[in-house]
PDB file of N, H, CA, C and O in Angstrom:
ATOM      1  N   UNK A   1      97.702  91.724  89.522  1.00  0.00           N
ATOM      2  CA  UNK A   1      99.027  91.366  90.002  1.00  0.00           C
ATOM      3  C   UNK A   1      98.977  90.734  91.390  1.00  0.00           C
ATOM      4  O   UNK A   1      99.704  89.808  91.746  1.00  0.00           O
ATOM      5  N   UNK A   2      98.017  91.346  92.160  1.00  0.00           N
ATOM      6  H   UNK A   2      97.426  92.099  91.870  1.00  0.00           H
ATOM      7  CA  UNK A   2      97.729  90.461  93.363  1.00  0.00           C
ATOM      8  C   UNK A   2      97.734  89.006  93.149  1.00  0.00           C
ATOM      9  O   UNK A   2      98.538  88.140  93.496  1.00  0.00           O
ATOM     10  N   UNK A   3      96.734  88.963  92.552  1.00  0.00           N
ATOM     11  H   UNK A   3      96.081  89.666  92.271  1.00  0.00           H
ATOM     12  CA  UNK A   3      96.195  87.299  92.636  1.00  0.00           C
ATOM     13  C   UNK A   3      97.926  86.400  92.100  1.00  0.00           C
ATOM     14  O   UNK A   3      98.066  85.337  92.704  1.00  0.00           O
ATOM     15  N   UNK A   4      98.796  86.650  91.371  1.00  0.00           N
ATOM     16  H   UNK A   4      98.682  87.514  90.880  1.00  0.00           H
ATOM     17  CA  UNK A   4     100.256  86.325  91.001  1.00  0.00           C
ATOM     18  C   UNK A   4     101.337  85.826  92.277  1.00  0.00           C
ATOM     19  O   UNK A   4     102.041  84.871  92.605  1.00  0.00           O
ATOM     20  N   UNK A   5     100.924  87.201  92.735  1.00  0.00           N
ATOM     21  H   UNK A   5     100.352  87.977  92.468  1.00  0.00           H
ATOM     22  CA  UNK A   5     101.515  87.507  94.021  1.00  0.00           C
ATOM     23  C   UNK A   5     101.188  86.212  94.816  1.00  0.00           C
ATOM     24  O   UNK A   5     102.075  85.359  94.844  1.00  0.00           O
ATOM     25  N   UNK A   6     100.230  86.010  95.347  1.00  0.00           N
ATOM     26  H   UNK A   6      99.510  86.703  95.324  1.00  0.00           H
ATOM     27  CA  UNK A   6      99.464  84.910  96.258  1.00  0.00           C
ATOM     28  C   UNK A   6      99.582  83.750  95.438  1.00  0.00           C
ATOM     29  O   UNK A   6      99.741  82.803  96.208  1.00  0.00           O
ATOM     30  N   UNK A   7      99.581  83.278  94.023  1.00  0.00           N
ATOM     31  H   UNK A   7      99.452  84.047  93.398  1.00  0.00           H
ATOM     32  CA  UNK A   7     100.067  82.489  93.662  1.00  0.00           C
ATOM     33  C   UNK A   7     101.594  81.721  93.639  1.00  0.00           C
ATOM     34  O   UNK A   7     101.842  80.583  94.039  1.00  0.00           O
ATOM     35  N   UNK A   8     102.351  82.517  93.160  1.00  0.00           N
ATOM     36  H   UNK A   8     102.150  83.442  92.836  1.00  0.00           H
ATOM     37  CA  UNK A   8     103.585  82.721  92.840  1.00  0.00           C
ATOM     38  C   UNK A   8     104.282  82.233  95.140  1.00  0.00           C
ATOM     39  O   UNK A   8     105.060  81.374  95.556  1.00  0.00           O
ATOM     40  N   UNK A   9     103.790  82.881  95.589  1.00  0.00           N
ATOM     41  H   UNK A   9     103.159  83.579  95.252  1.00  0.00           H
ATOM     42  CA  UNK A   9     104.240  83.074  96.987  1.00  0.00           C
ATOM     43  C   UNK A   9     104.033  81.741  97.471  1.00  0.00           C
ATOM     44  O   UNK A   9     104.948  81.191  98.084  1.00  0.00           O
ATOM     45  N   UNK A  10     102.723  81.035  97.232  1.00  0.00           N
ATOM     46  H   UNK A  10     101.980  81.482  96.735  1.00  0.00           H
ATOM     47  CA  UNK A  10     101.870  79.776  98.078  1.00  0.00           C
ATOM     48  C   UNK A  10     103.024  78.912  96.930  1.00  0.00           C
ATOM     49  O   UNK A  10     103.683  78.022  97.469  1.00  0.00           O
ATOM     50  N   UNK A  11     103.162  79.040  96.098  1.00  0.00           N
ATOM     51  H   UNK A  11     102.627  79.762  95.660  1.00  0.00           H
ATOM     52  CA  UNK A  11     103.708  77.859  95.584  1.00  0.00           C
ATOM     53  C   UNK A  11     105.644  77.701  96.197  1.00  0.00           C
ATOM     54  O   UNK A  11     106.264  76.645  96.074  1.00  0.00           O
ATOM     55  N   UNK A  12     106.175  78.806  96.729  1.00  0.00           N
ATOM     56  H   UNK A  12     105.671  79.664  96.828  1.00  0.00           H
ATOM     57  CA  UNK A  12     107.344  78.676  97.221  1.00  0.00           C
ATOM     58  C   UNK A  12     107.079  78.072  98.812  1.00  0.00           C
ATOM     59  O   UNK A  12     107.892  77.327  99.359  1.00  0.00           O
ATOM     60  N   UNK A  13     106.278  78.354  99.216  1.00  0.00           N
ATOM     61  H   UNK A  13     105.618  78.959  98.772  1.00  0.00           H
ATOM     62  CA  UNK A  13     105.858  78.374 100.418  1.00  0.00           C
ATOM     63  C   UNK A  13     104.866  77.587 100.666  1.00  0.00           C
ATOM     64  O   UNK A  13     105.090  76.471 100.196  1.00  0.00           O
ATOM     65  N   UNK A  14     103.919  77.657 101.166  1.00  0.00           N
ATOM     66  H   UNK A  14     103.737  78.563 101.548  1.00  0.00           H
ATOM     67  CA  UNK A  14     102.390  76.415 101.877  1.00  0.00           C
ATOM     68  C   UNK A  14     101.135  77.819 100.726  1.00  0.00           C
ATOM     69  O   UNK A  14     101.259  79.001 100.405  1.00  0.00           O
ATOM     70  N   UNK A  15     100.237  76.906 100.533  1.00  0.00           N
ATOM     71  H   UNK A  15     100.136  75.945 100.794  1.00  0.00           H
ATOM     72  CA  UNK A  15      98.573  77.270 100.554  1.00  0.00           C
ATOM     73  C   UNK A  15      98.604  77.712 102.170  1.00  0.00           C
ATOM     74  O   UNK A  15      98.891  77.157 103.231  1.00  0.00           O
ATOM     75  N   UNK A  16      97.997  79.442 101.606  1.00  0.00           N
ATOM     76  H   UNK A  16      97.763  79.893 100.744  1.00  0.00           H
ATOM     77  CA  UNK A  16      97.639  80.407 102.878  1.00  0.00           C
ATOM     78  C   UNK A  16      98.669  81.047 103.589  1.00  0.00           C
ATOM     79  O   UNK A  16      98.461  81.687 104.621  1.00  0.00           O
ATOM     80  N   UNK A  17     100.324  80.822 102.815  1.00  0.00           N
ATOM     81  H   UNK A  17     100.493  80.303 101.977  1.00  0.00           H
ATOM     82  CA  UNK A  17     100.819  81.928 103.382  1.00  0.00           C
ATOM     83  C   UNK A  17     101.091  82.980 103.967  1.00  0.00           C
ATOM     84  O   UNK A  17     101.428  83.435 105.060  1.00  0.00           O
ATOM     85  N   UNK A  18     100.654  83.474 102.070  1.00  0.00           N
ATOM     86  H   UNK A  18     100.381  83.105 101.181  1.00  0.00           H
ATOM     87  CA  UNK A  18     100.175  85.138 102.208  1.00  0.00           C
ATOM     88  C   UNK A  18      99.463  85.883 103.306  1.00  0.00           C
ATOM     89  O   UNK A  18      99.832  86.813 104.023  1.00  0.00           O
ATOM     90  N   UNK A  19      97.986  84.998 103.208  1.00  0.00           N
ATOM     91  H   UNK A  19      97.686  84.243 102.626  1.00  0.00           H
ATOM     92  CA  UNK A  19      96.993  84.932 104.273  1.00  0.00           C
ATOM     93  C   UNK A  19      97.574  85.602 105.644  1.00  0.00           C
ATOM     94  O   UNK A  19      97.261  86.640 106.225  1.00  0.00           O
ATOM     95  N   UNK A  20      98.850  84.282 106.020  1.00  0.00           N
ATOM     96  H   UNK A  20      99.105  83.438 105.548  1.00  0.00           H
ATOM     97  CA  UNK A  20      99.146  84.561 107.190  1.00  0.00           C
ATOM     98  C   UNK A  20     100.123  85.028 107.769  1.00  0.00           C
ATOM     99  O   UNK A  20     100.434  85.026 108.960  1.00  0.00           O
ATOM    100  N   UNK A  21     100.943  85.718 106.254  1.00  0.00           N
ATOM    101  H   UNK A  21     100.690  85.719 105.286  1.00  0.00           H
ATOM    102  CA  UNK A  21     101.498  86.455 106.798  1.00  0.00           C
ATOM    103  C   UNK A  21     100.881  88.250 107.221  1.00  0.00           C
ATOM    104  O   UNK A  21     100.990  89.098 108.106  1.00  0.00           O
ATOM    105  N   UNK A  22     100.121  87.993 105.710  1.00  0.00           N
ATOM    106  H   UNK A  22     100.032  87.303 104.991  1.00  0.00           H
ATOM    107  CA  UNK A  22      99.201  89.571 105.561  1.00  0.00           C
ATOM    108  C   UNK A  22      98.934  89.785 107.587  1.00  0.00           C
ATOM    109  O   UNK A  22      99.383  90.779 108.157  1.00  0.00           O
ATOM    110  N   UNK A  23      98.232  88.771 108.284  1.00  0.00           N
ATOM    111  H   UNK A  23      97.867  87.964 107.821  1.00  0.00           H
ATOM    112  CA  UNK A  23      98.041  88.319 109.408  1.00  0.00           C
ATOM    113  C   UNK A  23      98.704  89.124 110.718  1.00  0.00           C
ATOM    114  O   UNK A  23      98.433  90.073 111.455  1.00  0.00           O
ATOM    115  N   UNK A  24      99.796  88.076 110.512  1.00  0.00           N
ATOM    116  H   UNK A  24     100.015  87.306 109.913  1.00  0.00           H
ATOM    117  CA  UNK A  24     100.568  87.939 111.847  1.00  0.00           C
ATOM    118  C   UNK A  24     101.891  88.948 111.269  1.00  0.00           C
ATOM    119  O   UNK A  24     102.678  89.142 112.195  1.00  0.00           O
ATOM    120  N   UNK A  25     102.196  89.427 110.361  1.00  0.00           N
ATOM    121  H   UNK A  25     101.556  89.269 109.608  1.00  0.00           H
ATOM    122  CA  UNK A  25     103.345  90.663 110.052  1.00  0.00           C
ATOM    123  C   UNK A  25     102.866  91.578 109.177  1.00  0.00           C
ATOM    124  O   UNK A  25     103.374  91.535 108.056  1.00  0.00           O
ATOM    125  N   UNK A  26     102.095  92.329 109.356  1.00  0.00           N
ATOM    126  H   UNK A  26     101.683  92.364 110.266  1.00  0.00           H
ATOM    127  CA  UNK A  26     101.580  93.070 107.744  1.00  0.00           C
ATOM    128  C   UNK A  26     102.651  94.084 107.305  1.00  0.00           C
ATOM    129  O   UNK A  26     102.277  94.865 106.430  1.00  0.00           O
ATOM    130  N   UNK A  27     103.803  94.205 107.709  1.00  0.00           N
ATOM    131  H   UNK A  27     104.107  93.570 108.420  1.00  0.00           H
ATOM    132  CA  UNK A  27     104.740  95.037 107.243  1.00  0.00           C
ATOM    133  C   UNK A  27     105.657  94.204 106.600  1.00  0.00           C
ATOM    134  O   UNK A  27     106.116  94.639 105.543  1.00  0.00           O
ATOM    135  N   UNK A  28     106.023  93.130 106.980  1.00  0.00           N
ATOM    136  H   UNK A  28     105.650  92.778 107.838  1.00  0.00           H
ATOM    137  CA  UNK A  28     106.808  92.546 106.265  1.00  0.00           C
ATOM    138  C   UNK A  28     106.367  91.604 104.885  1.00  0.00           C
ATOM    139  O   UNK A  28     107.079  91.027 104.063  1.00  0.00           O
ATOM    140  N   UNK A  29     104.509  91.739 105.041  1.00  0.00           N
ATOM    141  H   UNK A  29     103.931  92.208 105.709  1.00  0.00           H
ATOM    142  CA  UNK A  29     103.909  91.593 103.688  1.00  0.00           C
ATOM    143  C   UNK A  29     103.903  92.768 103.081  1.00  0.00           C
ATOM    144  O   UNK A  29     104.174  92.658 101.886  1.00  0.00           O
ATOM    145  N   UNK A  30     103.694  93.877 103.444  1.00  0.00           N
ATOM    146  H   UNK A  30     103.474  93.967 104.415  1.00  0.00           H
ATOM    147  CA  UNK A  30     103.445  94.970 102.191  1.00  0.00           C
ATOM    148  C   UNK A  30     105.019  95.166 101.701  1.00  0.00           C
ATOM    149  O   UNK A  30     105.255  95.533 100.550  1.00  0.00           O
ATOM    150  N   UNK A  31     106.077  94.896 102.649  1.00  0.00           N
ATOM    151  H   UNK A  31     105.886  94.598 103.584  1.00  0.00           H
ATOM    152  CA  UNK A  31     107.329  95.293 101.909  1.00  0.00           C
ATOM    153  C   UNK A  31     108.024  93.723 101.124  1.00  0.00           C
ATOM    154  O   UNK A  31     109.254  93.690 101.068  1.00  0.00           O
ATOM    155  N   UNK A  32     107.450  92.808 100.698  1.00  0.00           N
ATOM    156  H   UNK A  32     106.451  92.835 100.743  1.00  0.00           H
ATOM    157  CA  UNK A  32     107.315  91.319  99.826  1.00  0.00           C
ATOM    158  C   UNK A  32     106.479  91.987  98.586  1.00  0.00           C
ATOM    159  O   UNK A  32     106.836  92.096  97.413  1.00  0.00           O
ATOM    160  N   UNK A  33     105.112  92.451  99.278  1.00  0.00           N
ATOM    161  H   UNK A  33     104.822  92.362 100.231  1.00  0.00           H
ATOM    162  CA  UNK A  33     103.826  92.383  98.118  1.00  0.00           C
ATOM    163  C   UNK A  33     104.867  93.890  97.270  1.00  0.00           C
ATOM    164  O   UNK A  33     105.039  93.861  96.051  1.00  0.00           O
ATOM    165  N   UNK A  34     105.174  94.515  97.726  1.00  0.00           N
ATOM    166  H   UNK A  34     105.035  94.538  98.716  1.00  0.00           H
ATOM    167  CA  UNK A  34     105.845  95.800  97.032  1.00  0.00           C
ATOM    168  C   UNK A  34     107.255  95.616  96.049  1.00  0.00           C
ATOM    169  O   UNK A  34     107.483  96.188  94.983  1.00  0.00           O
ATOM    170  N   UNK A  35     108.176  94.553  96.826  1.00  0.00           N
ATOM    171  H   UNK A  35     107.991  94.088  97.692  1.00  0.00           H
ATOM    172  CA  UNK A  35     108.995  94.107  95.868  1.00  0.00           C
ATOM    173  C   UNK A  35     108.421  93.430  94.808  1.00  0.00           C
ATOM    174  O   UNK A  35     108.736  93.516  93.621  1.00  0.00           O
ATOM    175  N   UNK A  36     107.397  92.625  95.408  1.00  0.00           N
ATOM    176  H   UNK A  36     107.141  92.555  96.372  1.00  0.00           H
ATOM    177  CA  UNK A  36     107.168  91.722  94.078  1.00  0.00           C
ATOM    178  C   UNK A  36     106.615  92.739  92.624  1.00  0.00           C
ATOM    179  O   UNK A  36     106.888  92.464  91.455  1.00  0.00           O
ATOM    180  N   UNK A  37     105.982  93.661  92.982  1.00  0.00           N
ATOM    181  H   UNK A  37     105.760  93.884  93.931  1.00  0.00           H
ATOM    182  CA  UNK A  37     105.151  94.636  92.384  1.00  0.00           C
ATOM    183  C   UNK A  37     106.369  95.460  91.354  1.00  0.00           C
ATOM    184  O   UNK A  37     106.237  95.618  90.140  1.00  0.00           O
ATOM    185  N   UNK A  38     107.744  95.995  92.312  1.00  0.00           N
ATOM    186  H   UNK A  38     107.851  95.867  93.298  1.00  0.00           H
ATOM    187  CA  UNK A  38     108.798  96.546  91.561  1.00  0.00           C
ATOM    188  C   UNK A  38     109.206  95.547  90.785  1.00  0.00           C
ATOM    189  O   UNK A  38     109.279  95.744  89.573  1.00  0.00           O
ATOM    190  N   UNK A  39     109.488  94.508  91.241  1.00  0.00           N
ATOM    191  H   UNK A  39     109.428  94.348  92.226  1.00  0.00           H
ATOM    192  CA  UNK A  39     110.201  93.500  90.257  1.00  0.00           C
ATOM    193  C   UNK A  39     109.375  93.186  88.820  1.00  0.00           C
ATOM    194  O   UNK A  39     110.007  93.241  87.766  1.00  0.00           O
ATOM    195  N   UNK A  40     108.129  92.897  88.817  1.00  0.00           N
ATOM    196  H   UNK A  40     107.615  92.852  89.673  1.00  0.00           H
ATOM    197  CA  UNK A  40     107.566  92.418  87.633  1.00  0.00           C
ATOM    198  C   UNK A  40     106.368  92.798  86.882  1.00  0.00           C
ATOM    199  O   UNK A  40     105.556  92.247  86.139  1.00  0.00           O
ATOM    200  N   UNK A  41     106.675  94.441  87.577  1.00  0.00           N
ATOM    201  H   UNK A  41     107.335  94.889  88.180  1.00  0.00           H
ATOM    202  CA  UNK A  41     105.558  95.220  86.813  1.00  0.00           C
ATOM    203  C   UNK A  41     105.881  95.444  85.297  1.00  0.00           C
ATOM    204  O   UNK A  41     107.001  95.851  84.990  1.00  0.00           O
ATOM    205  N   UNK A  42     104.759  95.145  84.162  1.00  0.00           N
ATOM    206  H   UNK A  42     103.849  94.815  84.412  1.00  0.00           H
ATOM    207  CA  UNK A  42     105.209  95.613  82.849  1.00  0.00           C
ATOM    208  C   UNK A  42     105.991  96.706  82.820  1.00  0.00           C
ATOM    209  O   UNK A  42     106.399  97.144  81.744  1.00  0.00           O
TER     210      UNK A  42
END
């Protein structure tokens, strides 16, 4: 589901987003990477 995540994200956004957001906010990535996870888990 990761690799989705980083897909799905770079394509709304730039190649290396994720990257930079994981980066420069890691809270406001784990609470993105966590919605995304509630939203479209089987």
């Amino acid at each position: 589901m990761y690799e989705q995540f980083i897909a799905l994200t770079n394509q709304f956004f730039w190649e290396g987003y994720v990257e930079q957001l994981a980066k420069d906010n890691p809270g406001k990535f784990q609470r993105e990477l966590s919605d995304f996870l509630n939203t479209y888990q089987c």
